[in-house]
C-alpha positions as CSV (number, residue, x, y, z in Angstrom):
1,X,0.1,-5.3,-25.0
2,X,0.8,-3.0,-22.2
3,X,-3.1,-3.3,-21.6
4,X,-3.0,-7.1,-20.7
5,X,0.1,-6.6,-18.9
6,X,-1.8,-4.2,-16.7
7,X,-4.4,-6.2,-16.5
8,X,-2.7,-10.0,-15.7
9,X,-0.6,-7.5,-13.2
10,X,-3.3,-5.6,-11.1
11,X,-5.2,-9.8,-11.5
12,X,-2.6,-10.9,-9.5
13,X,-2.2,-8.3,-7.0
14,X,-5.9,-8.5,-6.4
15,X,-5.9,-12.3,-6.3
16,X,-3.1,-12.5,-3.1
17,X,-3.5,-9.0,-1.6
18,X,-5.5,-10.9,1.1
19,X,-5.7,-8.5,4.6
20,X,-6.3,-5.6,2.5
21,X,-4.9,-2.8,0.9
22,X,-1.7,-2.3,3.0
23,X,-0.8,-5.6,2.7
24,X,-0.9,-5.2,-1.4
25,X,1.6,-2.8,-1.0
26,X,4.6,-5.3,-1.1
27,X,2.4,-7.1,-4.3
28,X,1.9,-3.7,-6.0
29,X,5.8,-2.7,-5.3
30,X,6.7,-6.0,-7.0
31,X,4.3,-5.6,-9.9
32,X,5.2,-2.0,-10.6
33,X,9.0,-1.4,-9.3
34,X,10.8,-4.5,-9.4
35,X,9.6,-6.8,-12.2
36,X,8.1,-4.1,-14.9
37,X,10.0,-1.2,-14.0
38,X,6.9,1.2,-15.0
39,X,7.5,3.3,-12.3
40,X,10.5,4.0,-10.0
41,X,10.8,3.2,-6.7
42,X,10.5,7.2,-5.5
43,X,7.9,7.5,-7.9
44,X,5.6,4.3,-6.1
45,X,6.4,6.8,-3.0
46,X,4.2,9.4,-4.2
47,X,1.7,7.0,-5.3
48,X,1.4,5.6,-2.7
49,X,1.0,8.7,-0.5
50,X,-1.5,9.8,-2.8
51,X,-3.3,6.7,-2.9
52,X,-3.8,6.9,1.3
53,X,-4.7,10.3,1.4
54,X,-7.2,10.3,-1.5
55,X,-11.2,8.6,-0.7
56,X,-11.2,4.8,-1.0
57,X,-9.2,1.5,-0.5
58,X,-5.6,2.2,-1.3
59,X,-5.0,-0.8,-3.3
60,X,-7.9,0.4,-5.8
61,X,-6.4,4.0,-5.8
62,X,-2.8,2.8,-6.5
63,X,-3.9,0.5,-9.2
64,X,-5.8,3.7,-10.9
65,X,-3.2,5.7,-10.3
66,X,-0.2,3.1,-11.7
67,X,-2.6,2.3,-14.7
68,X,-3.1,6.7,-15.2
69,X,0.9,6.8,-15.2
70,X,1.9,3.3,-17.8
71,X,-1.0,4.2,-20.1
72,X,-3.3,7.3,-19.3
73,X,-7.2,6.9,-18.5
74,X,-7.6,3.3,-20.6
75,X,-4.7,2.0,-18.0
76,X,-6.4,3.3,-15.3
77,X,-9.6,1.6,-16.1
78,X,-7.9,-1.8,-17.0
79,X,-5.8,-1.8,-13.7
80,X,-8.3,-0.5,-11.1
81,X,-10.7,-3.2,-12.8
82,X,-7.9,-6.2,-12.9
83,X,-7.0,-5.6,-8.7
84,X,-10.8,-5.6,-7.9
85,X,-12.0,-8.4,-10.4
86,X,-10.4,-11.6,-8.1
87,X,-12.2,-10.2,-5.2
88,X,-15.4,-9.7,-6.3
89,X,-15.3,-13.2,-7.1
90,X,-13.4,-14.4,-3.9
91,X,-16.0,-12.5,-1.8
92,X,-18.8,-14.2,-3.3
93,X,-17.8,-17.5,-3.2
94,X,-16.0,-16.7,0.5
95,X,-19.6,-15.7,1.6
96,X,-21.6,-18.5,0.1
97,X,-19.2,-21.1,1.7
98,X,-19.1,-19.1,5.0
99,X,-22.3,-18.8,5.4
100,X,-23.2,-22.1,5.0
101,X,-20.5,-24.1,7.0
102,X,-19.7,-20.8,9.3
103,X,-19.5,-23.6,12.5
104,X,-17.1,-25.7,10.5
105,X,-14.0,-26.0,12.8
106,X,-11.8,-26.2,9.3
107,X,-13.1,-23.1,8.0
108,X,-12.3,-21.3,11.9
109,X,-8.7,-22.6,12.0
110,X,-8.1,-21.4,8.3
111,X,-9.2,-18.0,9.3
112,X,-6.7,-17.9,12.6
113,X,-4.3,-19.2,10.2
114,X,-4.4,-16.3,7.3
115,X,-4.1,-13.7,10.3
116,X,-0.4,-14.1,11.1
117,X,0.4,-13.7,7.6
118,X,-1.6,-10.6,7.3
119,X,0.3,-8.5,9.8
120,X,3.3,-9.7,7.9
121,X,2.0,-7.9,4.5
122,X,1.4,-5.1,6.7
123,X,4.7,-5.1,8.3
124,X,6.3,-5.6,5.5
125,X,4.3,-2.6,3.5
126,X,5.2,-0.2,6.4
127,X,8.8,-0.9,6.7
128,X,9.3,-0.4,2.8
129,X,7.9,2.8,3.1
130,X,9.6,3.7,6.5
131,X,13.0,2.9,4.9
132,X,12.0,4.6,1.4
133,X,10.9,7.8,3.8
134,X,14.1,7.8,5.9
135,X,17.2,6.7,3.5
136,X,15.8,6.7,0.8
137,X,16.4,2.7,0.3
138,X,14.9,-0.4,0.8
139,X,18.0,-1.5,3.5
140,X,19.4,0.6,6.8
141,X,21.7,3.0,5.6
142,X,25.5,2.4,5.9
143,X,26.4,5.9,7.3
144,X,24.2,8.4,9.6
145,X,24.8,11.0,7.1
146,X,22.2,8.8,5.0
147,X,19.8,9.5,7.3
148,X,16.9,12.1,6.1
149,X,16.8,13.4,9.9
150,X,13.8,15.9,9.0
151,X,11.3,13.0,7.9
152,X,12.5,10.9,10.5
153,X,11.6,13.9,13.5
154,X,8.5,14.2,11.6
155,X,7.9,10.6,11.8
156,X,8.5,10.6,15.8
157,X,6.0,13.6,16.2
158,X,3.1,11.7,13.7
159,X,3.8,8.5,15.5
160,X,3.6,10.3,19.5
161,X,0.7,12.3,18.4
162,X,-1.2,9.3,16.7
163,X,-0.3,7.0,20.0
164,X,-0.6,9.1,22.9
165,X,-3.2,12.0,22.4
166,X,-5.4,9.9,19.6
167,X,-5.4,12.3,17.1
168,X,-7.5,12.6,14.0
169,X,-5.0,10.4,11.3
170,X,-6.4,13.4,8.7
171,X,-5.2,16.2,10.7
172,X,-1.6,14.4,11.4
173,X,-1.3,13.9,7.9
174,X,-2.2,17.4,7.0
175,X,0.1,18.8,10.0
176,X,3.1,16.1,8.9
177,X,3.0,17.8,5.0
178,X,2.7,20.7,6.2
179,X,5.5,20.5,8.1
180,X,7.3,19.4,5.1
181,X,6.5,22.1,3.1
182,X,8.1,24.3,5.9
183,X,11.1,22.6,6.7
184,X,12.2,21.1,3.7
185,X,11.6,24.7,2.3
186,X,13.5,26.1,5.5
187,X,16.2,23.9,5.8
């Protein structure tokens, strides 16, 4: 049971994740935290954080490693091929309709029209992890004492480094846990 339920889960992720894998994150959160309760919301975290630093589009990785967590290798197999099973077949039929009626002034306007909802899914993904990083929550935190101050100064320094001297995103990353390690460890 806990097979198709992986399976009919990861289906529907794949089926609306459209914009990619950030923009499953909400989808996945949904799937995983909120309606099955397979995994808690701290514990999505790490996923998560796994899944963008490991090879590979994140949705994929987070459905392998949510389906190596509910129900060891078999899960991971039935997930990871449930989230990429609606868009091997989107992509076909996407690219045979494209392809053909590409000039179509219909199939130009629905594109245009997808992208605003795409940086919402993004948005959306980010802000859920921003919060989860920072309080700890899914909402702004009611007292500054809520506040984890030593992710959020570690945030500031990834985000000025990644927007003003164009750093490698691997390196930040490395130099953000990094930091972790030391401060969480110092402080």
């Amino acid at each position: 049971m806990i097979y198709l339920q992986l399976l009919w889960s990861f289906i529907q992720i794949g089926l609306f994740s459209i914009g990619g894998g950030y923009a499953a994150m909400p989808l996945i959160q949904h799937q995983v935290v909120d309606l099955h309760q397979w995994l808690t919301m701290g514990q999505f975290a790490d996923i998560i954080t796994i899944a963008e630093m490991t090879p590979g589009p994140i949705a994929i990785n987070s459905a392998t490693f949510v389906g190596t967590q509910v129900a060891g290798l078999a899960g991971a197999i039935v997930a990871t091929f449930g989230c990429i099973l609606p868009s091997c077949i989107i992509v076909l039929a996407l690219a045979y309709v494209y392809y053909r009626y590409r000039e179509l002034k219909m199939i130009q306007g629905v594109l245009k029209g997808l992208r605003p909802a795409v940086v919402a899914m993004i948005a959306s993904a980010g802000l859920t992890i921003l919060f989860l990083a920072l309080w700890g929550g899914d909402a702004f935190p009611t007292a500054l004492s809520d506040v984890d101050f030593i992710a959020a100064g570690i945030f500031v320094v990834a985000l000025v480094v990644l927007r003003i001297w164009k750093l490698n995103p691997i390196l930040v990353m490395s130099g953000a846990g990094l930091a972790g390690v030391v401060l969480y460890q110092v402080l």
